[in-house]
C-alpha positions in Angstrom: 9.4 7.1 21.8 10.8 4.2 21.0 14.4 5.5 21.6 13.0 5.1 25.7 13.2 1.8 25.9 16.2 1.3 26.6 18.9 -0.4 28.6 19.0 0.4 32.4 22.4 1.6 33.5 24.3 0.9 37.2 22.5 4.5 38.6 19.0 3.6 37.5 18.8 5.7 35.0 18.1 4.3 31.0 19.8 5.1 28.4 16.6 5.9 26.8 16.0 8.2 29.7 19.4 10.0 29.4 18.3 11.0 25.5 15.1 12.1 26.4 16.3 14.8 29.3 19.3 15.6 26.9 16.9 16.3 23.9 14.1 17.8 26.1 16.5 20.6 28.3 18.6 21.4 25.1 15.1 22.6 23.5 14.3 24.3 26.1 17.6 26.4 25.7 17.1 26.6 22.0 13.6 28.4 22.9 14.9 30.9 25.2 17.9 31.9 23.8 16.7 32.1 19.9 14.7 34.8 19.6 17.6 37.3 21.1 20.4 35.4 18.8 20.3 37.7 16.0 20.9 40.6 19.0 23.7 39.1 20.4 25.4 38.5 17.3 25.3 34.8 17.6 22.9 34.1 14.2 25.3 36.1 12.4 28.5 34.3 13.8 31.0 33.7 10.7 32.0 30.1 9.8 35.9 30.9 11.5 34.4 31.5 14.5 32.5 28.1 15.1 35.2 26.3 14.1 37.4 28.4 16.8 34.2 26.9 19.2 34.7 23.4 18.0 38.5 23.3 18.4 37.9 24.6 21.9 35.4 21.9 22.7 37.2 19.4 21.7 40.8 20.2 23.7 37.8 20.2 26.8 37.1 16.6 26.3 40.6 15.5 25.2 41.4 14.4 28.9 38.2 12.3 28.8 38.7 10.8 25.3 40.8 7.5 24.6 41.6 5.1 26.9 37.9 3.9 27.7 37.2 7.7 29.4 33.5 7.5 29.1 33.0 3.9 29.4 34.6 4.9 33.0 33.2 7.9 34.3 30.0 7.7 36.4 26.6 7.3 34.5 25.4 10.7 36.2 28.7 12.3 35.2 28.9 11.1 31.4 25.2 12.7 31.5 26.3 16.0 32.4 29.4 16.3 30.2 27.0 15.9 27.1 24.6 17.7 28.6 26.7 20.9 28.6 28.1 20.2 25.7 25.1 19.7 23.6 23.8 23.1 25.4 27.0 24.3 24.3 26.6 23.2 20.8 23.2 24.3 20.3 23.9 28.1 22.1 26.2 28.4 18.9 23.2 27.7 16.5 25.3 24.0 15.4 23.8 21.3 14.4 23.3 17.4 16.4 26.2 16.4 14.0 28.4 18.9 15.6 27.6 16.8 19.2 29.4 13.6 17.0 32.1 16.0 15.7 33.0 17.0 19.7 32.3 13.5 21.1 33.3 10.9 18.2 34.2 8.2 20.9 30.7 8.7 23.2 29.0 8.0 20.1 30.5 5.7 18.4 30.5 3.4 21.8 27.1 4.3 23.0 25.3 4.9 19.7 24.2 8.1 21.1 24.2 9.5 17.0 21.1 7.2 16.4 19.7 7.2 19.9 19.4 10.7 20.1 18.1 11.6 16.4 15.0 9.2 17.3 14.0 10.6 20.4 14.4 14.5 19.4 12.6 13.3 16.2 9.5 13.4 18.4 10.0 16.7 19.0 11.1 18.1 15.3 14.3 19.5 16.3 16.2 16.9 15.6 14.4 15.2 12.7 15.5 14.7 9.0 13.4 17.8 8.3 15.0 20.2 11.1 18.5 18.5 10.2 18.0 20.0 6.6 17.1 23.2 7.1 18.4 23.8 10.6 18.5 27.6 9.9 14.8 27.9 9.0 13.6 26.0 12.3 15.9 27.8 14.6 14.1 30.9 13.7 11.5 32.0 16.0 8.1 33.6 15.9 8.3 36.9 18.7 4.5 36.0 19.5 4.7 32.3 19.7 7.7 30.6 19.1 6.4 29.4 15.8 9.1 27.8 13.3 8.9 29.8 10.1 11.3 31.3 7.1 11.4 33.2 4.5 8.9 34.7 2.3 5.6 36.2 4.1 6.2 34.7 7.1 3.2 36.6 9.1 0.9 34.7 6.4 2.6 31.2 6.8 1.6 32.2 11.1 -2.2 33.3 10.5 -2.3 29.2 8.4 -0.7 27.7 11.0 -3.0 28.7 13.5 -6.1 28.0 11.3 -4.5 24.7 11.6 -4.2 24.4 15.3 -7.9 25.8 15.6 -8.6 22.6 13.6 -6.5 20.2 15.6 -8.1 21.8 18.6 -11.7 20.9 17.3 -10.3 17.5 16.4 -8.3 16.7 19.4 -11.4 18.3 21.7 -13.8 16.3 20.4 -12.6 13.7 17.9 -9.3 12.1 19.0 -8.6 8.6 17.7 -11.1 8.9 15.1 -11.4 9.2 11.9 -13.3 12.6 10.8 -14.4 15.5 13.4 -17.8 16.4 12.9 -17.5 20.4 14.0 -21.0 21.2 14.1 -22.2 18.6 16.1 -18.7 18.7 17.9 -18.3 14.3 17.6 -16.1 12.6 15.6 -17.1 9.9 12.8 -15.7 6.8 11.9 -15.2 5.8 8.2 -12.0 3.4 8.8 -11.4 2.8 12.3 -8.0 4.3 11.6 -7.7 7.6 12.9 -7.5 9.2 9.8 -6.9 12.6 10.5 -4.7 12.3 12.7 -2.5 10.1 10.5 -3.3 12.7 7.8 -1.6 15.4 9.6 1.4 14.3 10.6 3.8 16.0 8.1 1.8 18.9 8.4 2.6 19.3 12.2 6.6 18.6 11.6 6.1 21.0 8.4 4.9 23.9 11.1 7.1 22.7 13.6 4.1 22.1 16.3 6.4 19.7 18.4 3.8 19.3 21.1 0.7 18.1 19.1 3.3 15.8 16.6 4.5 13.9 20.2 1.0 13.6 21.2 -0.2 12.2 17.9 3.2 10.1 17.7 2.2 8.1 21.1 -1.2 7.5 19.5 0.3 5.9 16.5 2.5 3.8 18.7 0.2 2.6 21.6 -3.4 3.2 20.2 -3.6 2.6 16.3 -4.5 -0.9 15.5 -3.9 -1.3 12.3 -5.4 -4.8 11.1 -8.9 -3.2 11.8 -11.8 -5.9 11.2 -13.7 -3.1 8.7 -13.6 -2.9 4.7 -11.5 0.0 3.9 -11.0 1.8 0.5 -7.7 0.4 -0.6 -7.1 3.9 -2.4 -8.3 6.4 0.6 -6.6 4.1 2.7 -3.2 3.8 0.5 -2.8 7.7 -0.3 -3.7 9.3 3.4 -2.7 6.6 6.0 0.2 4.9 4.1 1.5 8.1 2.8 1.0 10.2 5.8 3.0 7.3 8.0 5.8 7.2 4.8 5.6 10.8 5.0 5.7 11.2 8.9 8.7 8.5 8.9 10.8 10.1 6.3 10.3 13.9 8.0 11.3 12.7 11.2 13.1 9.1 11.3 10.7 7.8 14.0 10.4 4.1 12.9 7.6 3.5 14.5 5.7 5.4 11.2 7.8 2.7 9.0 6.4 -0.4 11.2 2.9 1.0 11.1 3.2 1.6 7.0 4.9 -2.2 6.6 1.9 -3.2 8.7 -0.5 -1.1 6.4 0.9 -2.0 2.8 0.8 -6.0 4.0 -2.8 -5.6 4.8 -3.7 -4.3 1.8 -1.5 -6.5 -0.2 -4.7 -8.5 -0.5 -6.6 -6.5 -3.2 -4.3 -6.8 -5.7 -5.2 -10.8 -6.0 -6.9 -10.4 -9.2 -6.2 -12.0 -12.7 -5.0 -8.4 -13.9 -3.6 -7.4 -11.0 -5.9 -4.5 -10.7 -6.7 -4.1 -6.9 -10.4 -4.4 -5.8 -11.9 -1.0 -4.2 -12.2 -2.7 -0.8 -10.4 -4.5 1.5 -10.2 -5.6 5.1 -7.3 -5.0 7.0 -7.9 -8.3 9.5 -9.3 -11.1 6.9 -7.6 -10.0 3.6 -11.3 -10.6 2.3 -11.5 -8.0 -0.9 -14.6 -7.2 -3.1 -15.5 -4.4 -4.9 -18.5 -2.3 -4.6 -21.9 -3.7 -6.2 -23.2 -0.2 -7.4 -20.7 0.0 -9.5 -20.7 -3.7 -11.0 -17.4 -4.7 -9.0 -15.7 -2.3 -10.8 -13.0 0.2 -9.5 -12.6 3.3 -10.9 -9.9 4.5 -13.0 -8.4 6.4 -9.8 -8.8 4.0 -7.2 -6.7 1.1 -9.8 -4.3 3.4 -10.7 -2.8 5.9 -7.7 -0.7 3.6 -5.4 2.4 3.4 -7.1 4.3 6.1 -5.1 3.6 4.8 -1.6 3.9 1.6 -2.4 7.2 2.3 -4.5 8.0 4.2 -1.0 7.6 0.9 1.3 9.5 -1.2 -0.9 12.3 1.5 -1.4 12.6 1.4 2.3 11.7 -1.8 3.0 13.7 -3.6 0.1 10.1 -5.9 -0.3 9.7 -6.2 -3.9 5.8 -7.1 -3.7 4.5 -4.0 -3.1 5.9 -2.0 -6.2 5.7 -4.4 -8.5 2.1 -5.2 -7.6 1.5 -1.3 -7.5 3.3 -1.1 -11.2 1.4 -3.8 -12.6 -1.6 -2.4 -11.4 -0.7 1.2 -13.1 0.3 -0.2 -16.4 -2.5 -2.5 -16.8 -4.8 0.7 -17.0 -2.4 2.7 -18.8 -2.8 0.0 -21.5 -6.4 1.2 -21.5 -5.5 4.5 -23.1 -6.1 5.7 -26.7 -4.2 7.3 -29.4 -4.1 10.6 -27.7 -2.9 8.7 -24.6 -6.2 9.0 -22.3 -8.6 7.0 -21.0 -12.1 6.7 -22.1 -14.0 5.7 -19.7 -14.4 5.9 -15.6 -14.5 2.2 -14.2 -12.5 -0.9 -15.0 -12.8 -4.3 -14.1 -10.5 -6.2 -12.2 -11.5 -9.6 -13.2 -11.0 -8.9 -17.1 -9.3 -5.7 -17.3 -12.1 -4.3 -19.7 -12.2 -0.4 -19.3 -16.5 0.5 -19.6 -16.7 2.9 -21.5 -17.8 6.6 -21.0 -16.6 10.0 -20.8 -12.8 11.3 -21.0 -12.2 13.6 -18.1 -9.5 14.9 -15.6 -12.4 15.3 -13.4 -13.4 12.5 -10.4 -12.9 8.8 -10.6 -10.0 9.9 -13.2 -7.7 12.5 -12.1 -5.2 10.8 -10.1 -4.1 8.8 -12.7 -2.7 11.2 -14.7 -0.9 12.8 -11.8 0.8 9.7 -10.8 2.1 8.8 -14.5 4.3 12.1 -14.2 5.1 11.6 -10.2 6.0 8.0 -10.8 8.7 9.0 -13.0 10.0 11.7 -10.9 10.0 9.4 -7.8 12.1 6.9 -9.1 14.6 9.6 -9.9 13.6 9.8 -13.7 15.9 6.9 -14.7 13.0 4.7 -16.0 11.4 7.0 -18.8 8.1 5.3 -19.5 6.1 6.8 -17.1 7.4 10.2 -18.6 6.5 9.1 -21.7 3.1 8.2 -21.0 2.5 11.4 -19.3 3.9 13.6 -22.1 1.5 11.9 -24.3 -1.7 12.1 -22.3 -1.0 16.1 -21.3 -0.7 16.8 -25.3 -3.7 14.6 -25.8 -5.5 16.9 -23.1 -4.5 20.0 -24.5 -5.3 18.8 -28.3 -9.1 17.2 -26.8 -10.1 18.8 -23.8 -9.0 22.8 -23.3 -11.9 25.0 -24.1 -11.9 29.0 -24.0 -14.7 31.1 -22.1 -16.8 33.5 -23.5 -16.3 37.0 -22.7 -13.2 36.5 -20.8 -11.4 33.5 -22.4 -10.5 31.8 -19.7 -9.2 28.3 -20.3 -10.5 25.4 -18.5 -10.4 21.4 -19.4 -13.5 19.7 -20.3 -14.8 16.3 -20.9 -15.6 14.5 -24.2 -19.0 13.0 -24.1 -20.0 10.6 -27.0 -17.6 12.6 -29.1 -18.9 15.4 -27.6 -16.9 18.3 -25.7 -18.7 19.2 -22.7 -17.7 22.4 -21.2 -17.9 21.1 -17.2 -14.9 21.3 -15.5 -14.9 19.5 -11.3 -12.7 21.8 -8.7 -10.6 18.3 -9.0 -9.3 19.5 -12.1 -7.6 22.2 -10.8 -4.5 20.0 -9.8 -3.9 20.1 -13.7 -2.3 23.6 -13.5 0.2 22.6 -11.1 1.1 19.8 -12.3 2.2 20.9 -15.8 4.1 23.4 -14.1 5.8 20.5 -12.0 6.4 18.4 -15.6 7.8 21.7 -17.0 10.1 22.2 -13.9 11.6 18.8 -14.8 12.2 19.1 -18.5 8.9 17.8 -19.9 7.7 20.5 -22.4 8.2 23.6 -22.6 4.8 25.0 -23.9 3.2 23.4 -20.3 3.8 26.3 -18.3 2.2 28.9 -20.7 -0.8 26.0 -20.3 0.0 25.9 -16.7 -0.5 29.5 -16.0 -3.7 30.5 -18.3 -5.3 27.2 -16.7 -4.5 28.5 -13.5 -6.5 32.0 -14.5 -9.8 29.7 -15.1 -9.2 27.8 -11.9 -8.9 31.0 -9.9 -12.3 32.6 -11.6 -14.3 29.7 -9.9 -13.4 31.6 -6.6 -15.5 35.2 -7.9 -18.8 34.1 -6.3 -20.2 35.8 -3.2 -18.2 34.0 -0.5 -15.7 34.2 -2.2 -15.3 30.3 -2.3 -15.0 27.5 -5.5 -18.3 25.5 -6.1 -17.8 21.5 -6.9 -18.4 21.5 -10.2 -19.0 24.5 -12.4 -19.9 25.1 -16.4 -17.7 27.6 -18.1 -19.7 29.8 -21.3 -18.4 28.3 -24.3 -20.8 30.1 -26.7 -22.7 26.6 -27.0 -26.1 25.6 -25.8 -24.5 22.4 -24.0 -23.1 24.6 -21.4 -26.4 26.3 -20.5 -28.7 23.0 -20.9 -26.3 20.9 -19.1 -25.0 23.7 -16.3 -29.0 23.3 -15.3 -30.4 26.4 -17.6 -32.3 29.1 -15.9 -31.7 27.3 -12.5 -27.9 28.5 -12.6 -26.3 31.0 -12.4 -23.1 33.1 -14.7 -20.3 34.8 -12.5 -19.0 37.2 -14.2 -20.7 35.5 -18.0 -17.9 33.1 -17.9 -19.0 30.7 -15.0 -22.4 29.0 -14.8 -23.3 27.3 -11.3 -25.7 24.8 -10.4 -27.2 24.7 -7.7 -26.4 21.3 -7.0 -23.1 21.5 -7.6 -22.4 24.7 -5.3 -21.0 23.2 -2.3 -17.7 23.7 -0.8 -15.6 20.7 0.6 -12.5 22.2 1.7 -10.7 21.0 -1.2 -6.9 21.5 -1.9 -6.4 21.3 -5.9 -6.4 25.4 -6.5 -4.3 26.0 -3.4 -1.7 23.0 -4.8 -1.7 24.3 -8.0 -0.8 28.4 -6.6 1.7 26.8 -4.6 3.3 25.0 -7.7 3.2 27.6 -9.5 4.8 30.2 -7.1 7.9 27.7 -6.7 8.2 27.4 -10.6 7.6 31.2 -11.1 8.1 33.1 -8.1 5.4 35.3 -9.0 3.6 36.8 -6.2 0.5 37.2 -7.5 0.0 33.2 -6.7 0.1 34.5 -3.4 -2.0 37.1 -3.6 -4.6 34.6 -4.6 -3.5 31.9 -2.0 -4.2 34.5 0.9 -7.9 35.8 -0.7 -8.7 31.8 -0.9 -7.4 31.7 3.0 -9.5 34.6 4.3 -12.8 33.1 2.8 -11.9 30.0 4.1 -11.7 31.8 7.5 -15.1 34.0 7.5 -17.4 31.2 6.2 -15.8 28.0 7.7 -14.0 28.3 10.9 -16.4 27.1 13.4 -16.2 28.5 17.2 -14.8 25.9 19.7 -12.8 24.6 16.8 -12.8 22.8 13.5 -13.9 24.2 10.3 -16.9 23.4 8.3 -18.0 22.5 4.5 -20.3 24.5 3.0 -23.7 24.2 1.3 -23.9 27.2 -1.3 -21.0 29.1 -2.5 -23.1 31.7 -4.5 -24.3 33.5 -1.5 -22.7 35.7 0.9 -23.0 33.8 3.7 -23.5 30.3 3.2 -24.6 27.3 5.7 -22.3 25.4 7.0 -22.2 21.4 6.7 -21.3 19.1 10.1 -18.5 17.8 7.8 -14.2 18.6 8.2 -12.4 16.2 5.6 -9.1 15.1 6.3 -7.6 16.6 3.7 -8.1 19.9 5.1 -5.4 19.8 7.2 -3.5 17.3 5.3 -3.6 19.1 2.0 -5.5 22.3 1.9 -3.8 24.1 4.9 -0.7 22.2 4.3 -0.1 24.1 0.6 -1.0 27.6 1.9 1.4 27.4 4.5 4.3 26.4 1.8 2.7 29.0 -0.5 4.0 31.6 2.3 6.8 29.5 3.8 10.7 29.2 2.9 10.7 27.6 -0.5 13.9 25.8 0.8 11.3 23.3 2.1 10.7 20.6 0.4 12.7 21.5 -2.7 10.4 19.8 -5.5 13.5 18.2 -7.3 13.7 15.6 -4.2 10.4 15.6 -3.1 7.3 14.6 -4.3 3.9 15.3 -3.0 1.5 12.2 -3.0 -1.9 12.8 -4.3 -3.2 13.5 -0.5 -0.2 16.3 -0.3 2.5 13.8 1.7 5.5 14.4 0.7 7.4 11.4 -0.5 11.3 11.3 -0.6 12.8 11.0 -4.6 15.0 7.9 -4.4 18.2 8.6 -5.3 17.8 11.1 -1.5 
């Protein structure tokens, strides 16, 4: 904690040290006591009645107020005055801010206020988060002590623990880097910077696991090197390690997270040194030495160019550097500029050096997607003041919905496509399923009101990828159009209809974990509030649990969706447990978290703070 290092006092004791033990025995009541508060009437105590408690506490340290009081009294004595008043504070179910109301003087003169909310950040319980919703986090689990609220919360338990029998795998057998491999039960190293850990973060202060978010907070402080001699992907890199620190700093106020992103955004600074502005794929972290990749002609795809403008927005917002968003925004707009009348982008790949976009196929599928999501989050994030981005994204959504929804046959599902040469193409990538979710998010904020309708049927065709045998989405499927292209391209006899509406390749049946269906229910259940999202979630969740988990910890990708029980791959993506588990457990979780008109959810599921909050 960086809150320990602090100034010794005459007794030999820190003031550092004096946070920590205050913080640390004060929890310690909190857990205790909590889960009979609602018995002894003390969760239901009116408003009158804690300010009775207050006016009481503070005619107890009247004698000790004014005049220097605590800048006299022992250093062992001053520690147990706030130590029982804290307990005192907290046994009443109020809030760290009532410890300032009681003791204005102690922490005005000693900057207790600040000291103390970084070293209970640490822990949760006295973070930004657990500030906000202190009622939600005070309320206990009678198994475990878990921190949950409000709808479904014996759902929101059975994904946290999926999620600590993945941090167990990871933490066994993986810790520091980047990937565990569960089979094989090793870890893998793409970076070099500990990327599911970092990935994580939120999640942990989202399910309150104080324990493993301490542990992982030391390794970010003493462990994480940052300015790694490697080539990292300056978009993987950007939208799970920069946003999971922005994310981690703004949930808890450690500013550790802030020094590490800072750190993070100037190393990557670097691949934005083009002539457009469009930021090379690669980048190392110790030279600045950027390139992009020669299989693809030095090009970066449309994704990779186009999705950092919210965390770096984020490090300048909170940094007050300039360079980072604008080189961000310049980068965004130069491929918006691509786009065509409908306001989409024809092509996968564009060149940094002469900002031509090569041409090929118009998708929402991989290589694209992200772009499209960002044009709508970068105009929420900045509060909605500067309307081009909404503009943008208005456009491109009508352009989809005019060029790119098909209808299934029997069922007529809807599903996006691609355009091909002209050509509509009726293969839609799991990817695409963030699509759903985020029209219901641009509804939400006033962008049209025919998206939601869109939203939900999409979501319908989204859902149907999941009736195979495991009960699990395949990578890429082909949806029954009535048209030979679906058959010939969906691989003919060698694939497979579900239901007559889906058709399967073999190649394409994998399972990586992925998020986008489980974002989109969770979207859609805070926009609606109907259950049925949830309904869904939880199937998803179980299938994830009898074909994945792996014994010893960690869960597993999967080869083969379409049988019953399909092999498992020696593969667990970060953004498992940065995205996928992370959405179920809000699916089932108080929706006071993370309200979605203040927050907004990176592209890797970190939330990131709206800027007028």
């Amino acid at each position: 904690m960086e809150a320990s290092r602090g100034r010794r006092d005459r007794s030999g004791v820190s003031s550092g040290d004096i946070d920590i033990r205050i913080s640390q025995t004060s929890l310690d009541f909190q857990h205790r006591h909590s889960s009979n508060s609602a018995e002894d009437g003390i969760r239901e105590e009116p408003l009158r009645r804690r300010g009775q408690w207050m006016q009481s506490l503070r005619r107890m340290m009247l004698p000790l107020q004014g005049r220097g009081g605590f800048r006299r009294m022992p250093s062992s004595l001053t520690v147990a005055v706030v130590l029982a008043c804290l307990t005192t504070c907290w046994y009443i179910q109020a809030s760290e801010s009532t410890l300032m109301q009681v003791l204005p003087e102690y922490a005005s003169t000693t900057g207790l206020a600040a000291r103390f909310r970084s070293s209970s950040a640490a822990g949760g319980t006295g973070s930004k988060l657990m500030q906000a919703y202190p009622d939600i986090y005070n309320t206990h689990d009678e198994v475990d002590g878990a921190r949950l609220g409000g709808a479904d919360a014996a759902r929101a338990l059975a994904v946290q623990r999926a999620f600590e029998h993945a941090w167990y795998g990871y933490r066994k057998y993986a810790w520091g880097w980047d990937e565990l491999e569960p089979l094989s039960r090793t870890g893998h190293t793409w970076f070099g910077l500990g990327l599911t850990l970092v990935d994580s973060l939120d999640t942990m202060l989202l399910m309150g696991l104080k324990d493993h978010f301490e542990e992982a907070t030391r390794w970010v402080r003493h462990n994480m090197t940052v300015a790694v001699n490697n080539e990292v992907n300056t978009f993987e890199t950007t939208i799970r390690v920069l946003g999971g620190l922005l994310s981690a700093y703004q949930l808890s106020g450690e500013r550790i997270f802030l020094q590490r992103a800072e750190q993070l955004a100037d190393g990557l600074l670097p691949a934005f040194n083009t002539p457009t502005g469009i930021p090379l794929s690669d980048v190392n972290l110790a030279t600045g030495y950027a390139r992009g990749p020669t299989w693809a002609q030095q090009e970066s795809s449309v994704s990779e160019a186009s999705t950092l403008w919210l965390e770096f927005g984020t490090v300048t917002h909170l940094t007050n550097r300039t360079e980072f968003s604008a080189a961000a925004e310049r980068a965004l707009l130069a491929v918006a500029n691509k786009r065509d009348s409908n306001g989409l982008l024809r092509g996968l790949f564009i060149n940094p050096f002469s900002g031509a976009l090569r041409s090929g196929a118009i998708t929402l599928g991989a290589r694209v997607d992200s772009y499209y999501e960002y044009l709508l989050k970068a105009h929420l994030i900045g509060g909605m003041r500067d309307d081009k981005y909404g503009v943008l994204y208005n456009q491109a959504m009508n352009g989809v919905i005019k060029k790119l929804l098909g209808h299934s046959r029997p069922s007529g599902l809807k599903f996006i496509g691609e355009s091909k040469g002209g050509k509509f193409v009726a293969k839609m990538d799991h990817l695409v399923c963030f699509l759903p979710g985020l029209l219901a998010l641009g509804y939400l904020h006033g962008m049209n009101d025919t998206h939601l309708s869109y939203a939900e049927e999409l979501m319908q065709g989204c859902y149907a990828l999941y009736r195979t045998r495991s009960g699990l989405a395949p990578e890429i499927a082909f949806f029954n159009d009535g048209s030979e292209t679906a058959r010939e391209l969906g691989g003919g006899e060698e694939g497979e209809f579900h239901n007559h509406d889906v058709l399967v390749k073999p190649s394409d049946a994998h399972n990586l974990l992925r998020p986008e269906v489980v974002e989109s229910l969770f979207v859609l259940y805070r926009v609606t509030r109907d259950p049925k999202y949830q309904e869904w979630g939880w199937t998803i969740f179980g299938a994830f649990e009898r074909h994945c988990k792996v014994a010893g910890g960690g869960y597993a990708a999967l080869d083969n969706v379409l049988v019953a029980s399909p092999k498992k791959r020696n593969k667990m993506d970060s953004f498992f447990t940065a995205e996928t588990l992370k959405y179920l457990y809000l699916l089932f979780s108080d929706s006071r978290l993370l309200p979605l008109d203040r927050w907004v959810f990176n592209t890797e599921a970190h939330p990131l703070q709206v800027f007028d909050y």
